[in-house]
Backbone as CSV, one residue per row, in Angstrom:
resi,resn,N_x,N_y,N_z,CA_x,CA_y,CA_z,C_x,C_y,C_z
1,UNK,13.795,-7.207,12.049,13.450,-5.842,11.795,12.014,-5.586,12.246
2,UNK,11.509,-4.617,13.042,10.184,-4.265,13.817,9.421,-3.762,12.754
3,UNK,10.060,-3.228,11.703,8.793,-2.303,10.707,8.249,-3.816,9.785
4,UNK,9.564,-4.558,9.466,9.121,-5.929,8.790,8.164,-6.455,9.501
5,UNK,8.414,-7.144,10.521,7.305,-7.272,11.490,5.919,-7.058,12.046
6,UNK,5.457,-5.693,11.226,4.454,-5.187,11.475,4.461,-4.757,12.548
7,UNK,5.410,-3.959,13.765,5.482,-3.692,14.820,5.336,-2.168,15.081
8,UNK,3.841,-1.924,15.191,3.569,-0.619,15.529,4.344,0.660,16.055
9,UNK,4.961,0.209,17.021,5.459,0.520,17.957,6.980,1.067,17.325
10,UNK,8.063,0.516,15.670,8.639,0.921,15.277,8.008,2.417,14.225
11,UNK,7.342,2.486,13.877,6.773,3.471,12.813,6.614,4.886,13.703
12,UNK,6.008,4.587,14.943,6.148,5.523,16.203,7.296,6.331,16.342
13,UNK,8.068,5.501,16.569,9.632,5.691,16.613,10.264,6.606,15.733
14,UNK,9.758,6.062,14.595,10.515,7.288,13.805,9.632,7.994,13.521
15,UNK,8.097,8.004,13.054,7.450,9.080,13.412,7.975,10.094,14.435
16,UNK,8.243,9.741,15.891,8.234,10.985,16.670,9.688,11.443,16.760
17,UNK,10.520,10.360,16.426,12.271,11.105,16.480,11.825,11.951,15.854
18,UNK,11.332,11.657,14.210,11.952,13.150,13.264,11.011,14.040,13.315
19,UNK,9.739,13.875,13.751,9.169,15.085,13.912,10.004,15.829,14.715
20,UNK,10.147,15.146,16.223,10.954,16.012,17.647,12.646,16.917,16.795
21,UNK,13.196,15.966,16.015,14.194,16.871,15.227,14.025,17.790,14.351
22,UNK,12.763,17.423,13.482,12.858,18.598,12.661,12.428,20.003,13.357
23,UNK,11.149,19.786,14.446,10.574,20.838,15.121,12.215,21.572,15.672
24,UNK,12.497,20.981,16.461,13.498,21.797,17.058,14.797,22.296,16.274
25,UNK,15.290,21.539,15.495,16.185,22.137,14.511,15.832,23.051,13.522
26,UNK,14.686,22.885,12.882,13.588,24.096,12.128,13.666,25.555,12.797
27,UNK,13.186,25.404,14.030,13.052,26.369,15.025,14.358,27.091,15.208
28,UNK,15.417,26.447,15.552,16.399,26.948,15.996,17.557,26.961,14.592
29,UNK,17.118,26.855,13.706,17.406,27.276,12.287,16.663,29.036,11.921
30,UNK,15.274,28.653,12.065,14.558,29.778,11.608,14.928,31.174,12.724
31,UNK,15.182,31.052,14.056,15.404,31.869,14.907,16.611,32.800,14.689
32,UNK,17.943,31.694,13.481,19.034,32.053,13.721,19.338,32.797,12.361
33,UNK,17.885,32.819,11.601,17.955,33.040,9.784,19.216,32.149,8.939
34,UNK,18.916,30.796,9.178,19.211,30.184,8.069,18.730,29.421,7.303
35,UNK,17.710,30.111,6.685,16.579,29.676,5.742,16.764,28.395,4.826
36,UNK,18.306,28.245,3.993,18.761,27.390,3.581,18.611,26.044,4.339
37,UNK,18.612,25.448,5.919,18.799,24.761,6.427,16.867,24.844,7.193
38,UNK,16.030,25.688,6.740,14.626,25.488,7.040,14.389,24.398,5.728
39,UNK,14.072,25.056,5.127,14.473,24.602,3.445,14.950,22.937,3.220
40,UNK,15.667,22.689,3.535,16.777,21.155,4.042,15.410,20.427,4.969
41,UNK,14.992,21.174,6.288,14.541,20.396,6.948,13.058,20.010,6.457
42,UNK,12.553,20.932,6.112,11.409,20.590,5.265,11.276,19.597,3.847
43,UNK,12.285,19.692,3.110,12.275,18.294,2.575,12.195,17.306,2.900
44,UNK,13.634,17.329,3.843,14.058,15.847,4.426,12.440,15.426,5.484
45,UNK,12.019,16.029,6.094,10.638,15.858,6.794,9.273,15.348,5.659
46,UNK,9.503,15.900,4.796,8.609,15.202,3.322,9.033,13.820,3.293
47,UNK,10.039,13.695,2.871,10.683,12.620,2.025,10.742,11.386,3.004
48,UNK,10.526,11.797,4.758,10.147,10.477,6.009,8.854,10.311,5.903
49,UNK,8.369,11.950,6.240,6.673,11.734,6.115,5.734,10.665,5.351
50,UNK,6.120,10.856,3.809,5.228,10.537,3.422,5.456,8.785,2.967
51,UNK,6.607,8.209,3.223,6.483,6.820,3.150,5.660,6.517,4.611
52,UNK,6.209,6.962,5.371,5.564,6.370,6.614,4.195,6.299,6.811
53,UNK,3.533,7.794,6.049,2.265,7.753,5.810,1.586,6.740,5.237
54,UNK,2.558,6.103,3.707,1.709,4.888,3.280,2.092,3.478,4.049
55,UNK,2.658,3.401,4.634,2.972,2.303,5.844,1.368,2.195,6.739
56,UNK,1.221,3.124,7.071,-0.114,3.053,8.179,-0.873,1.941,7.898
57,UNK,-1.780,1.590,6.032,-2.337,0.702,6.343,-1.894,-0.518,6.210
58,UNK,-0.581,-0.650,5.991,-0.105,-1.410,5.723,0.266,-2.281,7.377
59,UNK,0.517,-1.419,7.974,1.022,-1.999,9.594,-0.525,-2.232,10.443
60,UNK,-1.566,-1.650,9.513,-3.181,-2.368,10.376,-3.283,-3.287,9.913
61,UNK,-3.007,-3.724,8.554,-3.436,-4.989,8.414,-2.725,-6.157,8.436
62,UNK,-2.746,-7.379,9.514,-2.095,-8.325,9.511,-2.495,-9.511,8.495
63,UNK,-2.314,-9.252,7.814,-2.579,-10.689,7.000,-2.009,-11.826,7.013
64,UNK,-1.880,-12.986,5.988,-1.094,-13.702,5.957,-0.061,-13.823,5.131
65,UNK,0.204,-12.821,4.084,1.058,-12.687,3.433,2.276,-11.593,3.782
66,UNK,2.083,-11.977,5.313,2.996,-10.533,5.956,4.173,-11.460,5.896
67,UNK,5.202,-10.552,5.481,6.974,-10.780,5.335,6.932,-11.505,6.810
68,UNK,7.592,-12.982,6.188,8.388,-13.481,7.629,9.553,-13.070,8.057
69,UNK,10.222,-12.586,9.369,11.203,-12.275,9.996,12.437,-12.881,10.052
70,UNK,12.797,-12.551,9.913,14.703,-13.719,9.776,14.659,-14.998,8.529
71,UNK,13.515,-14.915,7.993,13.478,-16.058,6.955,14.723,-16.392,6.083
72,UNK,14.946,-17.643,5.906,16.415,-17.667,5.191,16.154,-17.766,3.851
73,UNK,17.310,-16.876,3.749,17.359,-17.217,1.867,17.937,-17.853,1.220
74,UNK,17.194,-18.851,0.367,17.436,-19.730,-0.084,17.652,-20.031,-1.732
């Protein structure tokens, strides 16, 4: 898993999918007046936002107590 990993480059990812979806589905929600489904997208855009937000310092700092990858469980 890339976010386990500390892999920048996944947090991006979904950073910019759901921004790029909500912008355009927002838009073409709000254009068409269905406020109910602005409403929807603005949550659901909270509720990605703001974990990802506390991820940030979490994906600068490499430490050594970073989750190993495929580790077996034992």
């Amino acid at each position: 898993m890339p976010l386990r990993r500390r892999q920048r480059w996944a947090a991006w990812a979904v950073a910019i999918t759901t921004l790029n979806w909500c912008v355009v589905d927002t838009s073409l929600s709000a254009a068409h007046g269905v406020g109910v489904n602005v409403a929807f997208n603005l949550v659901a855009l909270s509720s990605v936002a703001v974990p990802l937000a506390t991820l940030t310092p979490w994906l600068r700092c490499k430490s050594a107590d970073a989750p190993i990858a495929d580790a077996p469980s034992g």
